[in-house]
N, C-alpha and C positions, 0 to 999 in steps of 0.2 A: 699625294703625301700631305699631313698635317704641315703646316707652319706654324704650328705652337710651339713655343719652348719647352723644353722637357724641365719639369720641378725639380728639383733636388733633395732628393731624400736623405738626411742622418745619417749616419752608423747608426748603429745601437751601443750605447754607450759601455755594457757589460765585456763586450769582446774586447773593446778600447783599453779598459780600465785593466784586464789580463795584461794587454802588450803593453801598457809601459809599467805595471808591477812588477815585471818580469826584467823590463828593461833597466829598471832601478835598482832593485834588489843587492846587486852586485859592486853598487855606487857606493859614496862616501853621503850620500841624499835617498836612502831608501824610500823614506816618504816622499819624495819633493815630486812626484808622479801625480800628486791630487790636485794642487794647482792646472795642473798644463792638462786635467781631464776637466775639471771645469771649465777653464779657458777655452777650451774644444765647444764645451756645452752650450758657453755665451754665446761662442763665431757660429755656432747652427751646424759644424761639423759632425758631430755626435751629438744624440737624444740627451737632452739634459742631464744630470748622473741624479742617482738617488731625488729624482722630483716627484714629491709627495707635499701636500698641504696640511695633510693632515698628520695628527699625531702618533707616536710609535706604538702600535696595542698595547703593549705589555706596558709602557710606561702609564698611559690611559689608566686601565686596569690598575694598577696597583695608586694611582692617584685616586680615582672613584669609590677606589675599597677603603684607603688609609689617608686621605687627607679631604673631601670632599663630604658635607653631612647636608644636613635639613635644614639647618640654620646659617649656611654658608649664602648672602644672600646676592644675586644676580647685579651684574656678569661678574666682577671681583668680589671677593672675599676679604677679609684684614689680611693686612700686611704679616705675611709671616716669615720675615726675615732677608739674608739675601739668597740668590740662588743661582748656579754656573751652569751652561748645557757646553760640554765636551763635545768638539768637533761636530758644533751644531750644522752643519751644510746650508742648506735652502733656510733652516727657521725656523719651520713648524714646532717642536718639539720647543722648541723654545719660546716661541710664541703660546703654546700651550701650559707653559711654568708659571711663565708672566701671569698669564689671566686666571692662576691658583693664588696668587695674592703675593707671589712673591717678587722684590728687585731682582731683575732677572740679566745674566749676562749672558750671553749667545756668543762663540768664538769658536775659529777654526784657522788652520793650515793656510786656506784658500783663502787670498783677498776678492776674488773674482766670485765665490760662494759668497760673501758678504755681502759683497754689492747686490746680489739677486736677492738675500735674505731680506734689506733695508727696502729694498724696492716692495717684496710682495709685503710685509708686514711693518709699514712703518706707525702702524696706531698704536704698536704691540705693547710700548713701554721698554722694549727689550735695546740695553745696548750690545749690540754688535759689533764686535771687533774681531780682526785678523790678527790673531797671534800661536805663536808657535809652543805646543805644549813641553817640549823639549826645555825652552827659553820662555819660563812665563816673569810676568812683571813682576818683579819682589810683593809689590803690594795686592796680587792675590793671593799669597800664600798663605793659608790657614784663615779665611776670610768669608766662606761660605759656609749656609746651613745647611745647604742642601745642593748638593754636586750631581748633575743628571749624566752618565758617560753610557753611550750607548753605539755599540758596533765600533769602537775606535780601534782600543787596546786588541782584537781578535784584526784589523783591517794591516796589522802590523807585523811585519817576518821579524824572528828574533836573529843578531841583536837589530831593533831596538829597543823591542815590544815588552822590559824590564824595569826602563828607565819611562817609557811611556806610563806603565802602571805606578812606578811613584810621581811620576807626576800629575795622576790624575789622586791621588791619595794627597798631595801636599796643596791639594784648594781647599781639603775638607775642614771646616772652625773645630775648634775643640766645641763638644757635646755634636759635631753637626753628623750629618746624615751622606751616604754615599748610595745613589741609587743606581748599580750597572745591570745593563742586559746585552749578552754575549750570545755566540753562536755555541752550539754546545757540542765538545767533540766527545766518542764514545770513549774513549780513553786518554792518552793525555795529549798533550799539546801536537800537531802536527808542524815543524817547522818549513816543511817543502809545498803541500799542497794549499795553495792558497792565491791571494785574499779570496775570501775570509780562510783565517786561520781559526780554525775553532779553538774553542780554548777548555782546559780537559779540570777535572777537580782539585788539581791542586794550583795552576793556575787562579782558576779563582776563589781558592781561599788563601791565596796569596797576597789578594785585594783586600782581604781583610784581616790580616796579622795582626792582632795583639788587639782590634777593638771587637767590639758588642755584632756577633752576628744575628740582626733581626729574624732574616729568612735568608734560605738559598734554595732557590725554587728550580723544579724543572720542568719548562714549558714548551709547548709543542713546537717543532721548529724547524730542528729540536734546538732550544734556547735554555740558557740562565737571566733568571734575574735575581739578583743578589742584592741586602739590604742590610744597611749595615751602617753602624756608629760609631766615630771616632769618642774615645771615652774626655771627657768635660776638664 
């Protein structure tokens, strides 16, 4: 027989992330399950959640098409204002705003996300904070030009997923910009089968009540990405 120690392999994070959605759900902390799944993912108990380095395609994509030209010149570009990434996880996505020229604020639920985020990308420019979009700092309110929310509002069983979507609406500046990419459901909201809850067309033109819809896209996925202007 070997005398080697047997390694210890992970969960997979996916399976994890069902059993305490589930577990929560019925709590007065619907969300407070993404904490204790990151926390998992530091201790090596479960595969990291959502570890990706790089950035979201579709946020890519509509950066390359609508903010990136030929005269943008290498690796930042001018400063084009400030910019927020929603329930940034790991970074990337935020890391990837920052080096479009923008002050970039990177925040999520998870202080335990943070801390991974600060560690892979700390050249980023990007400040990272743990705060809770429920409870945001007075002084983000209406304070970005450019709001990046991506998979949050769909990661969320209603209620809260109501008060999550105004508060991802109440960072946007006046004149600023709201860029969300959503899972897309074939009809409208599913409240049981989830995370992700997909989120159905009136959902997300709920995101954009009463300001300038740029685009409401639908992409393979099957995804939303919605782009849209708080009016100045």
């Amino acid at each position: 027989m070997s005398s080697e120690p047997r390694q210890w392999t992970p969960r997979p994070w996916n399976g994890r992330a069902d059993e305490l959605a589930r577990e929560h759900r019925s709590t007065e902390e619907p969300i407070g399950w993404f904490d204790r799944l990151y926390a998992e993912g530091v201790a090596g108990e479960v595969t990291m959640p959502w570890d990706h380095t790089e950035p979201n395609a579709a946020l890519r994509a509509w950066a390359e098409r609508d903010l990136v030209t030929p005269a943008d010149p290498p690796p930042r570009p001018p400063g084009r204002g400030r910019a927020v990434v929603v329930g940034c996880g790991l970074g990337a996505d935020a890391a990837y705003v920052a080096s479009l020229g923008f002050d970039t604020v990177g925040f999520d639920l998870s202080p335990h996300a943070i801390e991974v985020a600060r560690e892979r990308f700390p050249d980023s420019g990007v400040e990272f904070r743990a705060a809770d979009l429920l409870a945001l700092p007075p002084e983000w309110l209406g304070a970005f030009d450019l709001v990046v929310e991506i998979y949050t509002v769909q990661a969320v069983p209603e209620p809260p997923r109501t008060d999550v979507a105004a508060g991802v609406r109440s960072l946007v500046a006046p004149g600023g910009t709201l860029l969300a990419v959503q899972f897309r459901a074939s009809g409208e909201d599913d409240a049981t089968e989830g995370p992700p809850f997909a989120l159905g067309t009136t959902r997300m033109q709920s995101l954009s009540a009463g300001w300038e819809v740029v685009g409401l896209e639908e992409l393979e996925g099957p995804l939303w990405r919605l782009e849209c202007r708080r009016p100045a």
